[in-house]
C-alpha positions as a Markdown table, in Angstrom:
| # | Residue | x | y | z |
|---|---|---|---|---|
| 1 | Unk | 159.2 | 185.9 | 117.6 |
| 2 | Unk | 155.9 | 184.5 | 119.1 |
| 3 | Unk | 155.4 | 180.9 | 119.7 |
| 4 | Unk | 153.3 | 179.5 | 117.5 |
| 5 | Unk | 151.0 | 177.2 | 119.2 |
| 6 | Unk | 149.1 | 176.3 | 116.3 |
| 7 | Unk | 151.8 | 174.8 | 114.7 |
| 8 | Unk | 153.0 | 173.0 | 118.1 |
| 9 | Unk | 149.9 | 171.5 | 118.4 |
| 10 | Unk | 149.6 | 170.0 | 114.7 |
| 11 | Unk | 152.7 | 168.6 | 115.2 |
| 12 | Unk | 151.7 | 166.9 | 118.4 |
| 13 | Unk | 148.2 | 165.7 | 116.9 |
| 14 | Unk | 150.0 | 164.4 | 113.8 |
| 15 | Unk | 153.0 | 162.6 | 116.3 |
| 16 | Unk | 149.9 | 161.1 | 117.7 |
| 17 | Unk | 148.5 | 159.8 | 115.1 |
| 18 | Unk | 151.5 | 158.7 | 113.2 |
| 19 | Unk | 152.7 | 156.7 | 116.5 |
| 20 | Unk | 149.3 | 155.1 | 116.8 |
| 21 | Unk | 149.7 | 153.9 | 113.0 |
| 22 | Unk | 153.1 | 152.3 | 113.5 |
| 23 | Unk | 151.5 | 150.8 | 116.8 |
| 24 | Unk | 148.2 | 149.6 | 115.9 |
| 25 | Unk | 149.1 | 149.2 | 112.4 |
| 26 | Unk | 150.6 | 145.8 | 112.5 |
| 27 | Unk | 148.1 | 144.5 | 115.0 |
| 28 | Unk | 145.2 | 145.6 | 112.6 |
| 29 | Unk | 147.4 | 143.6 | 109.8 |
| 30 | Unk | 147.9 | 140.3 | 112.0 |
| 31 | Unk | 144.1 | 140.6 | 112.1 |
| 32 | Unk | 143.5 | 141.2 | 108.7 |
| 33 | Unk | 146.1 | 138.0 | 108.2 |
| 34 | Unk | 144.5 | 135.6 | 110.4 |
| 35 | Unk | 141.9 | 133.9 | 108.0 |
| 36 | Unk | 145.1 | 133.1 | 105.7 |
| 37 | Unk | 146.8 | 130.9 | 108.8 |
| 38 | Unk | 144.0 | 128.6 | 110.0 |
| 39 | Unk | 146.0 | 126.6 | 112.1 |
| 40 | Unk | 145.2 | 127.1 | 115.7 |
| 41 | Unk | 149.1 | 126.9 | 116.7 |
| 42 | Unk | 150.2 | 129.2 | 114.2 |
| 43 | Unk | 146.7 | 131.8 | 115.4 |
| 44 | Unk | 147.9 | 131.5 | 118.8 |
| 45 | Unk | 151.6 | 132.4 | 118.2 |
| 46 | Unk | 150.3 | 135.6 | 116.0 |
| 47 | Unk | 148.6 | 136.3 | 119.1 |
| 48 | Unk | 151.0 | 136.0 | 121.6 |
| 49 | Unk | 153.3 | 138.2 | 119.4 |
| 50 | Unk | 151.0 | 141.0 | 120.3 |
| 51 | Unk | 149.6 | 140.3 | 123.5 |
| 52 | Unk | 152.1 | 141.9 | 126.1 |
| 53 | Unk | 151.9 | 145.2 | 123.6 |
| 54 | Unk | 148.3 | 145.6 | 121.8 |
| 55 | Unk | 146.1 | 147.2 | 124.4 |
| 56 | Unk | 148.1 | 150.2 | 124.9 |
| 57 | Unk | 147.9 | 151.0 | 121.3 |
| 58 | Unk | 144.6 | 153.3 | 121.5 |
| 59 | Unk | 146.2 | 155.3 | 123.8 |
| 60 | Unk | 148.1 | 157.7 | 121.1 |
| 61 | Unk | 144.0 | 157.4 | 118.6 |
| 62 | Unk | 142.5 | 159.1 | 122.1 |
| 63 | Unk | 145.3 | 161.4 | 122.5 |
| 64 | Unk | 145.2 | 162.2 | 118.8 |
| 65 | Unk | 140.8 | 162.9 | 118.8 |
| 66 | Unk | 141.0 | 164.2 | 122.1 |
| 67 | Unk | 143.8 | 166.4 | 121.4 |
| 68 | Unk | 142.6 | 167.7 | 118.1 |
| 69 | Unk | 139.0 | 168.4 | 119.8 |
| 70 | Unk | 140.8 | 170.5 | 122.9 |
| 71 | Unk | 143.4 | 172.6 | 120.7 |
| 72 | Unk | 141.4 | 172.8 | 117.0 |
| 73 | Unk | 137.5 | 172.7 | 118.6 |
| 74 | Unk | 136.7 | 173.8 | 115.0 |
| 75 | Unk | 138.1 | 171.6 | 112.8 |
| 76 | Unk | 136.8 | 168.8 | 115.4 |
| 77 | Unk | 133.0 | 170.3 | 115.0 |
| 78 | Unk | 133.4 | 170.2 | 111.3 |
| 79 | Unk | 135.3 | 166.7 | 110.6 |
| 80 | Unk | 133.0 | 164.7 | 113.1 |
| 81 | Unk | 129.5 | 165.4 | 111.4 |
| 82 | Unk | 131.4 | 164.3 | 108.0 |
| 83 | Unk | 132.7 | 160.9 | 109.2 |
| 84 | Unk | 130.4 | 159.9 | 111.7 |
| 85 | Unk | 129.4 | 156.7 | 110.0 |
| 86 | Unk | 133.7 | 155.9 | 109.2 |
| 87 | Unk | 134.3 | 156.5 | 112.8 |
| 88 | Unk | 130.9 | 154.8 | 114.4 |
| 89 | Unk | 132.4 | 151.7 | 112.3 |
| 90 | Unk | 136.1 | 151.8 | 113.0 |
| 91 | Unk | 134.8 | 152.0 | 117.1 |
| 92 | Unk | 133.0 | 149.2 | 116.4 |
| 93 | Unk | 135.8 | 147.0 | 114.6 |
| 94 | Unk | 138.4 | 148.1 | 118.1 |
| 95 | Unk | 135.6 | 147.0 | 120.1 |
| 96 | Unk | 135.0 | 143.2 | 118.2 |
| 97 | Unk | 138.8 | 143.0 | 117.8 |
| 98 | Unk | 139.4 | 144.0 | 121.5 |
| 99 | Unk | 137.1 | 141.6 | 123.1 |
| 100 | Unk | 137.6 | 138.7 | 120.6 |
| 101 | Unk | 141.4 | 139.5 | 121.5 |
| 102 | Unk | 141.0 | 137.7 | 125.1 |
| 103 | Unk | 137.6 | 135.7 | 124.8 |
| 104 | Unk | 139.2 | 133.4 | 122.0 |
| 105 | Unk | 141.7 | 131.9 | 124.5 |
| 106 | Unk | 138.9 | 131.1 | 127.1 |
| 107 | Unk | 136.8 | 129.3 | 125.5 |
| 108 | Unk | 137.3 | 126.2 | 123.1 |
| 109 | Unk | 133.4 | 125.9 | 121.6 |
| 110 | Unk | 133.5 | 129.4 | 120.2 |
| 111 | Unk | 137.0 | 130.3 | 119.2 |
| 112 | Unk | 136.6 | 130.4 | 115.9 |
| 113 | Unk | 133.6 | 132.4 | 116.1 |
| 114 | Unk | 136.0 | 135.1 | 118.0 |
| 115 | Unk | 138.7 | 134.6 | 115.4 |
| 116 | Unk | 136.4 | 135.6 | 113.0 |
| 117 | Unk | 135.1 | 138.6 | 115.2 |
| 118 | Unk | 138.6 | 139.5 | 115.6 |
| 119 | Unk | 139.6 | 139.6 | 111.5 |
| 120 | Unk | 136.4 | 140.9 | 110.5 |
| 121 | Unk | 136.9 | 144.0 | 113.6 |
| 122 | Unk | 140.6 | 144.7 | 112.3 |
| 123 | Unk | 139.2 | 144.6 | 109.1 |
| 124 | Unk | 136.0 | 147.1 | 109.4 |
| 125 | Unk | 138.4 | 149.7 | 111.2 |
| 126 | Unk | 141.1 | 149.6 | 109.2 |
| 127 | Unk | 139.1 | 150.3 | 105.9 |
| 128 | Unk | 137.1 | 153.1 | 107.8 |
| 129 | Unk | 140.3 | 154.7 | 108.8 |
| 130 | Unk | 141.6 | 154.5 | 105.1 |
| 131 | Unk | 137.9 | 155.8 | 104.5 |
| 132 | Unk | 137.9 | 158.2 | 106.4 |
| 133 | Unk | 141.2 | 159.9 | 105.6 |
| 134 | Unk | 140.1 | 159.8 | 101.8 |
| 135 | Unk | 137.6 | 161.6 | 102.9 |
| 136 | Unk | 139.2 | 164.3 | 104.9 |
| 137 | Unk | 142.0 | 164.4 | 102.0 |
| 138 | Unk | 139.3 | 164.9 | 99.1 |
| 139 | Unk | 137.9 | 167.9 | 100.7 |
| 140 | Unk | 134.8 | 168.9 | 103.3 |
| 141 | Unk | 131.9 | 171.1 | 102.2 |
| 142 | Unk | 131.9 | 173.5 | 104.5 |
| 143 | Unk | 129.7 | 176.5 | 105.0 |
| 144 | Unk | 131.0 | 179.2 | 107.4 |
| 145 | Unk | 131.6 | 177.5 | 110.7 |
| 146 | Unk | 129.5 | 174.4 | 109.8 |
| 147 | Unk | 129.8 | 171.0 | 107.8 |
| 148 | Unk | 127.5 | 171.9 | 104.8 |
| 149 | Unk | 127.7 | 168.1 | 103.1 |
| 150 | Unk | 125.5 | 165.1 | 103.1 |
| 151 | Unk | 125.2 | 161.9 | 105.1 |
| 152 | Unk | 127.1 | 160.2 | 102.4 |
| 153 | Unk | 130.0 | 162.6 | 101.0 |
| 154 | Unk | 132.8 | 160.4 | 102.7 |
| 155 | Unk | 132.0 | 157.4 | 100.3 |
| 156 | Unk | 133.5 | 158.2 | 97.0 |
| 157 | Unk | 136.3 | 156.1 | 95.1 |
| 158 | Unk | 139.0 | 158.2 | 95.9 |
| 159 | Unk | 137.7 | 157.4 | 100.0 |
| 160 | Unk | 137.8 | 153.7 | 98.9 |
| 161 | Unk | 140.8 | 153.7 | 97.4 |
| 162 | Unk | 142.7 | 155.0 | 100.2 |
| 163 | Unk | 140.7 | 152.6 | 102.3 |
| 164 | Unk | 141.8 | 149.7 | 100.8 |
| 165 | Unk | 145.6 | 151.0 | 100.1 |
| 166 | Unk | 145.3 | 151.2 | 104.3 |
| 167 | Unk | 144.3 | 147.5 | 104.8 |
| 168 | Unk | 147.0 | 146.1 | 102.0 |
| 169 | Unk | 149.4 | 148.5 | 104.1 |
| 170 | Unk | 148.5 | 147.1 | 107.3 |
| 171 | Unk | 148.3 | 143.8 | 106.3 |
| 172 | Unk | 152.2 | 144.2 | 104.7 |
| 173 | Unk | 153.3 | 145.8 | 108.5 |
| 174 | Unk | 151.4 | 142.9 | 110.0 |
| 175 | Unk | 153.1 | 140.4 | 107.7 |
| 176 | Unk | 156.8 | 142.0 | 108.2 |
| 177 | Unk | 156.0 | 141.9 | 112.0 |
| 178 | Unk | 155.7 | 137.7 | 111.8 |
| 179 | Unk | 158.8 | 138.0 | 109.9 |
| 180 | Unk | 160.2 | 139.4 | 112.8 |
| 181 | Unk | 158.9 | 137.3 | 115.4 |
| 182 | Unk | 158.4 | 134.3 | 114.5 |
| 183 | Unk | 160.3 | 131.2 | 113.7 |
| 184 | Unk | 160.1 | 128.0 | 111.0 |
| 185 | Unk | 157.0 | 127.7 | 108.6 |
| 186 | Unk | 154.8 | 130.7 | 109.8 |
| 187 | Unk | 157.7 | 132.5 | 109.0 |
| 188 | Unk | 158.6 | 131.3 | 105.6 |
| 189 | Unk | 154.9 | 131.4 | 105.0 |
| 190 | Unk | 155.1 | 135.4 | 106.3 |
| 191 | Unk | 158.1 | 135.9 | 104.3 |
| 192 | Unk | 156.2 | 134.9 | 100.9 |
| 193 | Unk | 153.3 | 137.2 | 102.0 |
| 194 | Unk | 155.2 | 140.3 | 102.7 |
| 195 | Unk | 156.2 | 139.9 | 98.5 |
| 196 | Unk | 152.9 | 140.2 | 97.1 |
| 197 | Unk | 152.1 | 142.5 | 99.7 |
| 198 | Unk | 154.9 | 144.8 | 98.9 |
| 199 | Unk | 153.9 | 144.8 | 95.7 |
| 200 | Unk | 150.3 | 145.4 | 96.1 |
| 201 | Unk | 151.3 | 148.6 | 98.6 |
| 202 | Unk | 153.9 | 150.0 | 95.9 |
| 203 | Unk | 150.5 | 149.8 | 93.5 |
| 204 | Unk | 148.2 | 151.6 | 96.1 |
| 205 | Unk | 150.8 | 154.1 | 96.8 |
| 206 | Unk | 151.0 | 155.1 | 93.4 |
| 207 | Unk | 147.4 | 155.1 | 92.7 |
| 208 | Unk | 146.6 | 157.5 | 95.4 |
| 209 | Unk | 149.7 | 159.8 | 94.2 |
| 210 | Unk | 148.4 | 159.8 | 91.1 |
| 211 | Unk | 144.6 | 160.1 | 92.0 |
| 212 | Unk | 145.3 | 162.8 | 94.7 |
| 213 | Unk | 146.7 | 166.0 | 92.8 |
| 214 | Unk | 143.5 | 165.7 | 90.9 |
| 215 | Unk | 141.2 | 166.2 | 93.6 |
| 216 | Unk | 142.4 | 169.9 | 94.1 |
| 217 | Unk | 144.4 | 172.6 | 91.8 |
| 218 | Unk | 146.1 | 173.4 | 95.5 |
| 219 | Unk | 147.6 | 169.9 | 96.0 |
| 220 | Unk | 148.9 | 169.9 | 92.2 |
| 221 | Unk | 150.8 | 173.3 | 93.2 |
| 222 | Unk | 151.9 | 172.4 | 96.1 |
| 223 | Unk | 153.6 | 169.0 | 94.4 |
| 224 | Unk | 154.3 | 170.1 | 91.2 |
| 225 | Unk | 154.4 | 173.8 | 90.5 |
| 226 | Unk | 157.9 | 175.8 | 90.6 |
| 227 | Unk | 159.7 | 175.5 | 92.9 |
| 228 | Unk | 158.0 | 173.6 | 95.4 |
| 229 | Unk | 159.2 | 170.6 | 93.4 |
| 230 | Unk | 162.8 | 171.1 | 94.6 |
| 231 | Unk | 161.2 | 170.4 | 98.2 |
| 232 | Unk | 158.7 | 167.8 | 97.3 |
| 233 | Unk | 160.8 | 165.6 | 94.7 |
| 234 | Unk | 162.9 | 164.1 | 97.9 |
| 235 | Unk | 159.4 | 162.4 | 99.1 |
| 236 | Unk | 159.2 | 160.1 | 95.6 |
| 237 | Unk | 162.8 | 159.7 | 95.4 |
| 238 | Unk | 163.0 | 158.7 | 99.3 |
| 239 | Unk | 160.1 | 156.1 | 98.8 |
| 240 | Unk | 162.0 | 154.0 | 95.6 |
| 241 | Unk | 165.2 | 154.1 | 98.0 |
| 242 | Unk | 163.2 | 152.8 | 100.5 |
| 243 | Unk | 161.5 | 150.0 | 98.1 |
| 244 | Unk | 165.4 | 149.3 | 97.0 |
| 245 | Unk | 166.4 | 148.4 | 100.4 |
| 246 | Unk | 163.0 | 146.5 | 101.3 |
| 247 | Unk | 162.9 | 144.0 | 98.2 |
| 248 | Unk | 167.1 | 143.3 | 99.2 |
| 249 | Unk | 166.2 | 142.9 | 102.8 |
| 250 | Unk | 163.3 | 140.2 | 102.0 |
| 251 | Unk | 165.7 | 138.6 | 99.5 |
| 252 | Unk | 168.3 | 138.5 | 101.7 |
| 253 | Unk | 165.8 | 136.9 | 104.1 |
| 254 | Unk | 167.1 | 139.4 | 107.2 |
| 255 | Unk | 164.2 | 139.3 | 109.5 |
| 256 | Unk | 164.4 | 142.9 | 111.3 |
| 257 | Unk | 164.8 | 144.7 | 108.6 |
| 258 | Unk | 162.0 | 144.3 | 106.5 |
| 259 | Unk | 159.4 | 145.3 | 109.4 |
| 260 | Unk | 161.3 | 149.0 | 109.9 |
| 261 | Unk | 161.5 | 149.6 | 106.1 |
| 262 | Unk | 158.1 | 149.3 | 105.8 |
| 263 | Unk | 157.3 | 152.3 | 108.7 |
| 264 | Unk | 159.9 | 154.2 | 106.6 |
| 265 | Unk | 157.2 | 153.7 | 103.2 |
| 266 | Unk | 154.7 | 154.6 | 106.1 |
| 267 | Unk | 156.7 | 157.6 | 107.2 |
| 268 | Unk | 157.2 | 158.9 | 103.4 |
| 269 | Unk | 153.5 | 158.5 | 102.7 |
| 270 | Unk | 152.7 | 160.7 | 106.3 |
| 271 | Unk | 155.1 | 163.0 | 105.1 |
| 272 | Unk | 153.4 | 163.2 | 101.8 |
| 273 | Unk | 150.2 | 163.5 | 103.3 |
| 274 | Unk | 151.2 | 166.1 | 105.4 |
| 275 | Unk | 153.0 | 168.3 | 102.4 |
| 276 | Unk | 149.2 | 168.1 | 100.6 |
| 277 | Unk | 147.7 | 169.3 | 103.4 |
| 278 | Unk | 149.6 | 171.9 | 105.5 |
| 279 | Unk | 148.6 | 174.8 | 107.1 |
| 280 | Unk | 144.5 | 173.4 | 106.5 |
| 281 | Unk | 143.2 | 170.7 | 108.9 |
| 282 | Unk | 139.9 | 170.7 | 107.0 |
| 283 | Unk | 141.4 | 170.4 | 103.2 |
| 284 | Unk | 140.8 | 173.8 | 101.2 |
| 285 | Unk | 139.0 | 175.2 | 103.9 |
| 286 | Unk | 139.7 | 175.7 | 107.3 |
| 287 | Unk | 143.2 | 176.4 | 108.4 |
| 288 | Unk | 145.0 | 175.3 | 111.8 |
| 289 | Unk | 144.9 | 179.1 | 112.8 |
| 290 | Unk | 141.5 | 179.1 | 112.0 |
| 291 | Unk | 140.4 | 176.3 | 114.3 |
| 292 | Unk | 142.9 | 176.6 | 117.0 |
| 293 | Unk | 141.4 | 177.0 | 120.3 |
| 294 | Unk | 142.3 | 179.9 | 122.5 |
| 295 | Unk | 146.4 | 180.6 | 123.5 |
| 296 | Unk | 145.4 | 180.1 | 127.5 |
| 297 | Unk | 144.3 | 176.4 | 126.7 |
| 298 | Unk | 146.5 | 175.5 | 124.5 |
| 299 | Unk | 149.8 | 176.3 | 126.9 |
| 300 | Unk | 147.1 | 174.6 | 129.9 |
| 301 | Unk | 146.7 | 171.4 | 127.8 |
| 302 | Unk | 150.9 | 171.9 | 126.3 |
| 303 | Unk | 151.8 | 171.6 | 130.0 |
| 304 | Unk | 150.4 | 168.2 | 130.3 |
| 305 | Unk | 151.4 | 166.3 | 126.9 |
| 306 | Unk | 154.6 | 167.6 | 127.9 |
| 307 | Unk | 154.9 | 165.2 | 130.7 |
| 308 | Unk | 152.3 | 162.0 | 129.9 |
| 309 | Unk | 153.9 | 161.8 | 126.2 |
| 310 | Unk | 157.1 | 161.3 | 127.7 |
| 311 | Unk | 156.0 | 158.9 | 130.3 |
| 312 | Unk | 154.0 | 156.8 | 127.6 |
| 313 | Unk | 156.9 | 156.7 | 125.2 |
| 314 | Unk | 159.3 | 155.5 | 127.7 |
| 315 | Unk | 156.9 | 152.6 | 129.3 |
| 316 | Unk | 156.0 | 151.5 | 125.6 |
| 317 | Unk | 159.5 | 151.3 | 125.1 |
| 318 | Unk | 160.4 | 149.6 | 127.8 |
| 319 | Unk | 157.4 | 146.9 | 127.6 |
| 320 | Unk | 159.1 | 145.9 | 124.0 |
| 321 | Unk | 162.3 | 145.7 | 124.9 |
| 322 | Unk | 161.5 | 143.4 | 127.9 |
| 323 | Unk | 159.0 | 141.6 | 125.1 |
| 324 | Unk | 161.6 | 141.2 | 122.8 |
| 325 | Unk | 162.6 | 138.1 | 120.5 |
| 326 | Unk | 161.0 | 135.0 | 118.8 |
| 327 | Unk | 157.8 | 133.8 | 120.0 |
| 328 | Unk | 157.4 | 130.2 | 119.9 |
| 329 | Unk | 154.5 | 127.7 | 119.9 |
| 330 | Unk | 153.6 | 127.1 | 123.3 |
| 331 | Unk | 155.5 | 129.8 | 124.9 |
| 332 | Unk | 154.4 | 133.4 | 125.1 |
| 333 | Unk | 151.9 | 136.0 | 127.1 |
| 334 | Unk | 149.0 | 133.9 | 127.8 |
């Protein structure tokens, strides 16, 4: 049986992407957080949780662009006139974020100006990522080889809604991640966010299940006609297990937990995604066989993930471990 590359490459794009959400995901939440702790001890610990990690983050969003333009030119041609605006905003937000990230601690006059610059920026790219996948999810007017829509196609309700189901998402990883890290009142203070957070996300993730089988007579097959139920049902059933174990772990008060239950809600809702979509990269009309680049460049470009993925994982790795624990006022990265 021939390989299929195709396939082996949407895997590696979606690995990519998934690992940059469970990265950068709680770092866009800390951001979204900091206007709810204004004190400047508790904004510097928040920071110092994240500052021996955070800037290797974009790595796996550059490997996920860059490797969807190199094996799926197609899809890339087609998705990138659709969401320029999203992805011209989210750039913007890493840049503000980014910058604020290591001005605020040089500079006593401004730093709340760079506070702001750095909630606002994890704010702007976090909803344009939500955006933008609403966007994608809800379906590209495409004619032939070419996007066919308007300037303003990605903003729709549905592309809001799974904008701001991102940033309460976000916000609940960035919230679990204090739990984790932190000691005393930023803690308790964490732990009483991450409640109405989980509940909020538990809302958003049932609005956009609800909303998403009515965008397409494909996606409402694929979840609910016979017997592609037997293999979709798990996904629902999976994610109220995994709410089970969350709300005992936060009433239980057991700080680890709480953080790696949430990337399993994450993981459920990729998967989902992932089940709506499959085989198209450009929803309902362009399929990953369709887009892929030729067989040469894809084994060229295979032969190098193969050995930086490998590499980056094991560094990342390695720079939390050696990161690992409380972080304390007054002690920490910078």
């Amino acid at each position: 049986m021939p390989i299929d590359l195709a396939t082996i490459w949407a895997f590696i794009i979606a690995f990519a992407v998934f690992v940059y959400v469970v990265m950068d995901g709680f770092d866009l939440g800390l951001g979204i957080l900091f206007p709810l702790f204004p004190q400047k001890t508790d904004r510097d610990v928040i920071m110092n949780t994240v500052a021996p990690v955070w800037d290797g983050n974009e790595t796996w969003l550059v490997l996920g662009g860059g490797g969807m333009m190199a094996a799926f030119p197609l899809a890339y041609a087609v998705l990138m006139p659709a969401l320029y605006t999203p992805m011209i905003a989210m750039l913007l937000g890493l840049v503000f974020r980014g910058v604020a990230f290591e001005f605020r601690w040089r500079t006593q006059k401004a730093r709340n100006k760079w506070d702001l610059a750095f909630a606002g920026g994890s704010l702007v790219a976090t909803l344009a990522q939500g955006i933008a996948l609403g966007a994608i999810l809800q379906g590209i007017h495409v004619d032939g080889r070419h996007y066919a829509g308007g300037w303003w196609d990605w903003l729709t309700p549905f592309s809001v809604l799974t904008g701001i189901a991102l940033v309460i998402g976000y916000a609940l990883l960035g919230a679990t991640w204090l739990v984790m890290k932190t000691e005393g009142e930023l803690r308790e203070r964490a732990y009483h966010l991450s409640w109405m957070l989980l509940v909020a996300m538990l809302c958003a993730i049932g609005a956009v299940s609800i909303a998403t089988p009515f965008l397409s007579v494909q996606y409402t097959q694929r979840w609910f006609a016979w017997p592609n139920i037997i293999l979709t049902a798990p996904v629902p059933i999976a994610v109220a297990a995994v709410t089970a174990l969350l709300l005992r772990a936060l009433g239980n008060k057991n700080d680890h937990q709480p953080f790696f239950l949430t990337l399993g809600l994450f993981a459920l809702s990729y998967a989902g995604l992932g089940i709506s979509m499959y085989p198209y990269i450009v929803p309902q009309s362009i399929t990953i066989w369709q887009a892929a680049a030729p067989a040469n460049s894809q084994i060229f470009m295979l032969v190098g993930v193969s050995i930086l993925v490998p590499l980056i994982l094991g560094y990342t790795a390695w720079a939390y471990w050696v990161f690992r624990g409380k972080v304390r006022p007054g002690h920490g990265y910078h």
